[in-house]
DONUNU-734924 format. One line per field, with one value per residue (C-alpha): x, y, z; residue number from 1; residue in three letters. Coordinates in nm, 4 decimals. Layout:
! residues N
px	(X|...) $
py	(Y|...) $
pz	(Z|...) $
nr	(NUM|...) $
rest	(Ala|...) $
END
This chain:
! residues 325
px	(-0.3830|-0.5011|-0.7352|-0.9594|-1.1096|-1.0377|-1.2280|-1.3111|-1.1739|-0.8087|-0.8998|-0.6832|-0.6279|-0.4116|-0.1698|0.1041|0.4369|0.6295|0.8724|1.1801|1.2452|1.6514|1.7411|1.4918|1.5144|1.2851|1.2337|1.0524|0.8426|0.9000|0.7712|0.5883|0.4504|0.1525|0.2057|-0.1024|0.0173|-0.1331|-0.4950|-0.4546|-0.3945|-0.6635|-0.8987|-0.8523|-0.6884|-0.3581|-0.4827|-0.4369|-0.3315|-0.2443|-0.5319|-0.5717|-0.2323|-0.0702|-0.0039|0.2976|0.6077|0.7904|0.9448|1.1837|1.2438|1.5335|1.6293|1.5559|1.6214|1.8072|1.7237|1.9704|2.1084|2.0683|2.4033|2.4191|2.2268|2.3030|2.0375|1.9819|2.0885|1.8108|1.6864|1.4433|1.2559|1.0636|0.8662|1.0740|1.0810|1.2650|1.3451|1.4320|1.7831|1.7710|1.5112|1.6603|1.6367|1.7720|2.0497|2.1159|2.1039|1.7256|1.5930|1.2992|1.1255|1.1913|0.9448|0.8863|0.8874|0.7432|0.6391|0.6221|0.2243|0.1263|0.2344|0.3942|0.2576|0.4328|0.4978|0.1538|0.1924|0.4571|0.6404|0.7455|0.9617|1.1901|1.4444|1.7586|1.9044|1.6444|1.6570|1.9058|2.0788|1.9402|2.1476|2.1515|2.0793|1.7128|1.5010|1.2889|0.9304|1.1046|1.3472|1.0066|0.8919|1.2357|1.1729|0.9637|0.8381|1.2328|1.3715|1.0589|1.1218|1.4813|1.4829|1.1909|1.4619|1.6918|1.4793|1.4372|1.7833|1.9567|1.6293|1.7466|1.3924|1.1942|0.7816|0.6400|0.2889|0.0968|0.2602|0.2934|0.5262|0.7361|0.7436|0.8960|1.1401|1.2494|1.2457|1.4950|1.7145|1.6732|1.7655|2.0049|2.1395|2.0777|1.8096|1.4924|1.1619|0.8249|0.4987|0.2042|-0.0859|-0.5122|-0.6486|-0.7485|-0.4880|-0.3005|-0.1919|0.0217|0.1272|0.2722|0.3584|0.5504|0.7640|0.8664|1.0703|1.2278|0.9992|1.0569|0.6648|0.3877|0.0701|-0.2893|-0.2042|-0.4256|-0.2208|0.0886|0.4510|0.5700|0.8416|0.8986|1.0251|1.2985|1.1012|0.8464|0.7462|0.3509|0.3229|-0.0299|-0.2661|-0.4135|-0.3969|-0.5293|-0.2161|-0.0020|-0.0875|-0.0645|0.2659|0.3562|0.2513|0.4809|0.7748|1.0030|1.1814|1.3483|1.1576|1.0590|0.7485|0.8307|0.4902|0.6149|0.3205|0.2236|-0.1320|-0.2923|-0.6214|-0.6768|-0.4798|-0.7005|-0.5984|-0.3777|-0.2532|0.0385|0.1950|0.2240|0.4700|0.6444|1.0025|1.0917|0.9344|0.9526|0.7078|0.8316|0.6976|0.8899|0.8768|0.9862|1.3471|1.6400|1.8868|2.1354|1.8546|1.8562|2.2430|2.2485|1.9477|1.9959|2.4017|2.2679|1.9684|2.1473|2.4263|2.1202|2.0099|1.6578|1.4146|1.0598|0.7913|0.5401|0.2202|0.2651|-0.0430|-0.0884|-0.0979|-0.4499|-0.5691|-0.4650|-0.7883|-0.8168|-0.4508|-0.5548|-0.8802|-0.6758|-0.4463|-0.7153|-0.8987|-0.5632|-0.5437|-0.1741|0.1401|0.4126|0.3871|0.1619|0.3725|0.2521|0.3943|0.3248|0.2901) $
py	(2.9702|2.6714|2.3911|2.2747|1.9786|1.7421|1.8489|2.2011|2.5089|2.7097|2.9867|3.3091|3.3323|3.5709|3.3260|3.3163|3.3445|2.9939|2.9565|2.7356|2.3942|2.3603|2.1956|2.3899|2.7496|3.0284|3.1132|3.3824|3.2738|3.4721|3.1920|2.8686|2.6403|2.4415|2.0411|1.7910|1.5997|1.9465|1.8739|1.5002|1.6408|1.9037|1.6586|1.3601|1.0761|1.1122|0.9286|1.1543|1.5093|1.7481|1.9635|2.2326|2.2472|2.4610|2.3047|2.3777|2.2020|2.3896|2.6652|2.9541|3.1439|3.3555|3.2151|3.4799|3.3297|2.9668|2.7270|2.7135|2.4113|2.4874|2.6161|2.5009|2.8193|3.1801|3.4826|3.5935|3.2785|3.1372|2.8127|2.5600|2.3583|2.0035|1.7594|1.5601|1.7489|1.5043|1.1370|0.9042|0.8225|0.5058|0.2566|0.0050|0.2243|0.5895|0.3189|0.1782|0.5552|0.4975|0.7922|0.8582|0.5229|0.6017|0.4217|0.7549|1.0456|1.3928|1.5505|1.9532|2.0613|1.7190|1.5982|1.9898|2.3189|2.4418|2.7058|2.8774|3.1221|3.4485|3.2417|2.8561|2.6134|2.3913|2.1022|2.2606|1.9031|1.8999|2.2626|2.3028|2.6189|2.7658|2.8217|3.2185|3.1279|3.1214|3.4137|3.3223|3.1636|3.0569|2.8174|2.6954|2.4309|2.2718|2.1510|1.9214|1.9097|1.8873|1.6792|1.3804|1.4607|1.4101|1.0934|0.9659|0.9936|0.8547|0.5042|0.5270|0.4405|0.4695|0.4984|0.6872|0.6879|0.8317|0.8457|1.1103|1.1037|1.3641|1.7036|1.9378|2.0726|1.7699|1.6677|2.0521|2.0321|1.6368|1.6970|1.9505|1.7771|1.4671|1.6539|1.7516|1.4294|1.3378|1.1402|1.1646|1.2682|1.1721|1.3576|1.1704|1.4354|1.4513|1.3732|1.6637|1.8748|2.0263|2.3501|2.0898|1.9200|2.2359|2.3109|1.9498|2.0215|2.4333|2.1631|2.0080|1.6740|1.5256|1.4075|1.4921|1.2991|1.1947|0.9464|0.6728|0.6974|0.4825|0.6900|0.6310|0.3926|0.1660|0.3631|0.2288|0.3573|0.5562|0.7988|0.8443|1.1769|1.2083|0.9880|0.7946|0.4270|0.3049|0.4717|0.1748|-0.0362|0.1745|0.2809|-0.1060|-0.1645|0.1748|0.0359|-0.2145|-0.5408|-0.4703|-0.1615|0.0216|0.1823|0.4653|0.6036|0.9152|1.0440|0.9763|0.9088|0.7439|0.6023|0.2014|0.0450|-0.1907|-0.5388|-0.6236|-0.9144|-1.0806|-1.0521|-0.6369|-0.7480|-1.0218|-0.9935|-0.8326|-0.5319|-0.3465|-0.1123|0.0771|0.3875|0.6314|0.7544|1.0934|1.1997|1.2070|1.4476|1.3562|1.3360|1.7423|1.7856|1.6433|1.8025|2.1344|2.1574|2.0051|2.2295|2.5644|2.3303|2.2625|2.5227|2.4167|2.7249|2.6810|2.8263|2.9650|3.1213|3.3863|3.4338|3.6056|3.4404|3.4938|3.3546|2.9879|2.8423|2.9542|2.8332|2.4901|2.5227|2.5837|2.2822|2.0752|2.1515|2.1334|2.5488|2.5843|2.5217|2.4370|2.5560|2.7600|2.9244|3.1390|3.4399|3.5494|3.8780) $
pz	(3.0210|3.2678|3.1780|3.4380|3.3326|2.9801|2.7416|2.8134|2.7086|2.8574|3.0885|3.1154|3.5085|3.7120|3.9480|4.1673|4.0465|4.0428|4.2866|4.1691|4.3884|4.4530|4.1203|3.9268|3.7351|3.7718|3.3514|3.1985|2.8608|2.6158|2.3565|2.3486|2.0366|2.0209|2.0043|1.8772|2.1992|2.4095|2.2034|2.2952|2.6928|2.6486|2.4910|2.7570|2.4917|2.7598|3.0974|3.4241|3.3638|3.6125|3.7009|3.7074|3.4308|3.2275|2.9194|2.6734|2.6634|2.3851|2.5790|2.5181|2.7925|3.0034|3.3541|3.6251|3.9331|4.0256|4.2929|4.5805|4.4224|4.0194|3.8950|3.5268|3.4248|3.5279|3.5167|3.1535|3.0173|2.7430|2.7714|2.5579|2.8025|2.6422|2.7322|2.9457|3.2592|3.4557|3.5259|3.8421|3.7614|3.9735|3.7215|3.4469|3.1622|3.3179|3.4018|3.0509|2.8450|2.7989|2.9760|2.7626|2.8825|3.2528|3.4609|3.7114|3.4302|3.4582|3.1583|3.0637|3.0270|3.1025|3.4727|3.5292|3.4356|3.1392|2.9016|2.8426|3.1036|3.1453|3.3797|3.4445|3.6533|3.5133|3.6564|3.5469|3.4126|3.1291|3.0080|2.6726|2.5438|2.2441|1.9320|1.8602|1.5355|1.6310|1.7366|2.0220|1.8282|1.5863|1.7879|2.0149|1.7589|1.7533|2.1321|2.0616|1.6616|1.5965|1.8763|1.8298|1.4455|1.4708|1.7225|1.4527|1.1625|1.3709|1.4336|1.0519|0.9938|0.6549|0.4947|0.1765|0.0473|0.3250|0.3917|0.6059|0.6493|0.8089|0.7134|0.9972|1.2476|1.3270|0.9516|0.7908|1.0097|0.9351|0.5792|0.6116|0.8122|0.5808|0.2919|0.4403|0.4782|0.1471|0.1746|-0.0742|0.1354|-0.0078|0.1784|0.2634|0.3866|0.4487|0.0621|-0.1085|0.0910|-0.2486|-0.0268|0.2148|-0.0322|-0.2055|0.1173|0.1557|-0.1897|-0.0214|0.2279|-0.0224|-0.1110|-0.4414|-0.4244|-0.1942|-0.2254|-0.0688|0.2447|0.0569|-0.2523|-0.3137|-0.3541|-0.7080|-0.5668|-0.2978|0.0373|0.2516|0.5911|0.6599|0.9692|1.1101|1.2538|1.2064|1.4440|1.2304|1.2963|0.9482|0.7906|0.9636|0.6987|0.4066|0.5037|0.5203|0.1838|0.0297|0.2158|0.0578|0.2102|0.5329|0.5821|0.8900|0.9655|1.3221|1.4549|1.5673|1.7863|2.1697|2.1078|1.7939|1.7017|1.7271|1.3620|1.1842|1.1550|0.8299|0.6405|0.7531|0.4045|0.4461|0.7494|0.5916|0.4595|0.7397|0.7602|1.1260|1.3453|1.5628|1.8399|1.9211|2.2798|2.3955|2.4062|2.5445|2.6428|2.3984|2.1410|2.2321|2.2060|1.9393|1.7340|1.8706|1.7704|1.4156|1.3492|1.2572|1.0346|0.7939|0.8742|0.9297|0.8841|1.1407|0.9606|1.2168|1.2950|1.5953|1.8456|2.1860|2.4768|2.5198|2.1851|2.2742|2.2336|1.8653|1.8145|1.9301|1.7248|1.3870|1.4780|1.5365|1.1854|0.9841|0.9361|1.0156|0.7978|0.9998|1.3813|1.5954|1.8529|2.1724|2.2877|2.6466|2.7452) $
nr	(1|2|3|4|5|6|7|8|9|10|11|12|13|14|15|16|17|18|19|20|21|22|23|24|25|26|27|28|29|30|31|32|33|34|35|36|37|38|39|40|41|42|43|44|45|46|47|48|49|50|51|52|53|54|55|56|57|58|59|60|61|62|63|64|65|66|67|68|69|70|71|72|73|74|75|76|77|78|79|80|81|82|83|84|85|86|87|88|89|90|91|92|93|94|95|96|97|98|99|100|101|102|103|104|105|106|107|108|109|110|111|112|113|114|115|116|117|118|119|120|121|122|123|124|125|126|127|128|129|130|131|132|133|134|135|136|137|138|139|140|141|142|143|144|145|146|147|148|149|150|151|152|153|154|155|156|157|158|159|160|161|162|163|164|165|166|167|168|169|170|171|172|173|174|175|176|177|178|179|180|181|182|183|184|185|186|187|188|189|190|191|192|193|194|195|196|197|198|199|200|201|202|203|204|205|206|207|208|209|210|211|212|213|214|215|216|217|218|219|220|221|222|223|224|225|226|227|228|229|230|231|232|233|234|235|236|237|238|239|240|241|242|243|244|245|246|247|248|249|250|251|252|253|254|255|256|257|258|259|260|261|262|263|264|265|266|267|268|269|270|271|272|273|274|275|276|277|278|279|280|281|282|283|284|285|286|287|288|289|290|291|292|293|294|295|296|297|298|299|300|301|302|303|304|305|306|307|308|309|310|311|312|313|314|315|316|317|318|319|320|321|322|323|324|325) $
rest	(Unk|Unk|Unk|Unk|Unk|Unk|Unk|Unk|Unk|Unk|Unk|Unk|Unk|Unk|Unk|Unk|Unk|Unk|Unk|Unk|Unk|Unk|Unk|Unk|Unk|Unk|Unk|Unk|Unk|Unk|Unk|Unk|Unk|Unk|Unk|Unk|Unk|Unk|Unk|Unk|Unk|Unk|Unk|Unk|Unk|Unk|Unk|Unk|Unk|Unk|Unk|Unk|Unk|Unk|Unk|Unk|Unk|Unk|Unk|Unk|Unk|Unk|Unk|Unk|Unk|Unk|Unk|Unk|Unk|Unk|Unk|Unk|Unk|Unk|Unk|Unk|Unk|Unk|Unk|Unk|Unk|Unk|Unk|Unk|Unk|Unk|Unk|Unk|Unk|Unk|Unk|Unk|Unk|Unk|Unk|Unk|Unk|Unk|Unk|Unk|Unk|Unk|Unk|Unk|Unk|Unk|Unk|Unk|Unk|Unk|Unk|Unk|Unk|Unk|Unk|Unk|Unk|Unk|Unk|Unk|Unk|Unk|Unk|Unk|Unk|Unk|Unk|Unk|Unk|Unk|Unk|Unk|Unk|Unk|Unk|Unk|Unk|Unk|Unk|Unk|Unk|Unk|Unk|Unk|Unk|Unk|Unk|Unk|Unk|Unk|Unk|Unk|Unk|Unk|Unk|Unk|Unk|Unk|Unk|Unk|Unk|Unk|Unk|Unk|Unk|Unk|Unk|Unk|Unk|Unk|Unk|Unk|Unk|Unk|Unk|Unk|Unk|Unk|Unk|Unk|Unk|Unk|Unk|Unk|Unk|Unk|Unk|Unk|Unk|Unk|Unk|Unk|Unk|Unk|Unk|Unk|Unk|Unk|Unk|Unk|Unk|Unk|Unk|Unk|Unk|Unk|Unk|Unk|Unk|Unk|Unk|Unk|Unk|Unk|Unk|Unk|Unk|Unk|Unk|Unk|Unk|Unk|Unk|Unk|Unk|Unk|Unk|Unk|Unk|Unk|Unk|Unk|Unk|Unk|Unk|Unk|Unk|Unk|Unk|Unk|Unk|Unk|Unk|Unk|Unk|Unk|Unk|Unk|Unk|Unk|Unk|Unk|Unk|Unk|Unk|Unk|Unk|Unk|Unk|Unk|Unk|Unk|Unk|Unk|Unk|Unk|Unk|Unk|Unk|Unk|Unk|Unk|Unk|Unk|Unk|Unk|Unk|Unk|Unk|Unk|Unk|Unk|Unk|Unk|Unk|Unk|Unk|Unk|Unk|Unk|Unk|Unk|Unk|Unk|Unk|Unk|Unk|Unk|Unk|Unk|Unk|Unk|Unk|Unk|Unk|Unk|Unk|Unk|Unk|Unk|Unk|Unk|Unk|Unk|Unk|Unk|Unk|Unk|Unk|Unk|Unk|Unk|Unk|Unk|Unk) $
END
């Protein structure tokens, strides 16, 4: 499925099959979820795209053919492939264990064709093993919903009281993990939305409310998933002293100006910005632990645009995931 241009719709096309570079692996998709970052691509919010692209950067797949110089995977071996397709190695911040704020990154379905296709290239250094634990679509969401998720909750700290607004993908699969960890998870989603909300409590929140409403006591941090700029401020106001606020997305809308007294007593906002590959080790040895359970909705290949469509308009409960072929 290839877009063309922002803004328009994916095409089905017949191409040529990839052909893996030396450090890269040839992978066959057998599964790829749907991100809000691929409508943000698709819809031109994220500057300079490859085009024509493949989106998709939540791949499972099975390695069918190395590069001359890839040897951490073998033939048959399963891989997850994310967004981070690759880094420089040689800038400040691949040089300090800050990878994910490389200044010459690649990115899966953004700056390289991804993982809505039969077949996709990958630089073998940022491909992960997959737990068996997981069948195939239902371990796609965690390579990028869990590992943004997870390095989200991470930024949140020791938060024991914990706000997630915007209740989709990213946010079932944090809750888990959060209970998990013993924390208490309160669910922010769209007003009016009483199925997410229900949906919210399945994953183990002790309250799930309208995003405009105020949580029923004061949170220790809070995470944005959805992007919606205005909710920067509200999520000031439900944390207590010392909170954080962690805006969890790539792309969000412009946040209104506030009062200096919802930032005072040292409250933090922070961004999160894509992942690392420890963030992955770490996340993907944790994940079947919990064990955190995806909850998906399966479509073919070929129906991408009306996955994307039921994204967009809020119609999906948990993760959309693609399955080629």
């Amino acid at each position: 499925m290839v877009l063309e241009a922002a803004g328009g719709p994916l095409r089905l096309v017949e191409t040529q099959q990839p052909t893996p570079d030396p450090r890269q692996v040839l992978v066959r998709v057998s599964a790829c979820a749907i991100c809000r970052t691929d409508l943000h691509v698709l819809d031109g919010e994220l500057p300079a795209p490859k085009l024509p692209l493949i989106p998709g950067h939540e791949i499972i797949g099975t390695v069918v053919e190395n590069g001359r110089a890839a040897k951490r995977f073998s033939p048959g071996d399963r891989v997850g492939i994310p967004w981070l397709g690759s880094t420089c190695d040689q800038c400040e911040f691949c040089r300090s264990d800050r990878e994910n704020l490389c200044d010459h990154p690649q990115f899966t379905g953004y700056t390289l064709d991804g993982g809505y296709a039969e077949y996709t290239v990958a630089d073998e250094r940022y491909c992960f093993p997959i737990p068996d634990f997981y069948p195939d679509a239902e371990a796609a969401p965690l390579l990028c919903a869990g590992l943004i998720g997870y390095r989200s909750l991470v930024k949140a700290g020791a938060a024991r009281r914990l706000g997630i607004y915007g209740f989709g993908a990213a946010a079932h699969i944090v809750a888990q993990v959060a209970r998990h960890q013993s924390r208490e998870v309160f669910a922010f989603t769209r007003p009016g939305d009483g199925e997410g909300q229900e949906f919210a409590r399945r994953q183990g929140a002790a309250w799930a409310g309208d995003s405009d409403m105020p949580p029923p006591e004061r949170l220790d941090a809070a995470i944005i998933f959805a992007p919606v700029g205005e909710l920067v401020p509200k999520a000031l106001q439900a944390v207590g002293k010392g909170g954080t606020v962690v805006c969890g997305g790539i792309h969000m809308s412009e946040i209104p100006a506030f009062e200096y007294s919802l930032l005072w007593e040292e409250r933090t906002i922070c961004s999160v910005a894509n992942l690392t590959r420890r963030d992955a080790m770490e996340f993907l040895a944790l994940a079947p632990q919990v064990p955190v359970r995806t909850e998906i909705e399966v479509f073919p290949l070929a129906q991408a645009n009306d996955a994307l469509a039921r994204l967009r308009s809020g119609r999906i409960r948990g993760a959309a995931v693609l399955i080629a072929g």
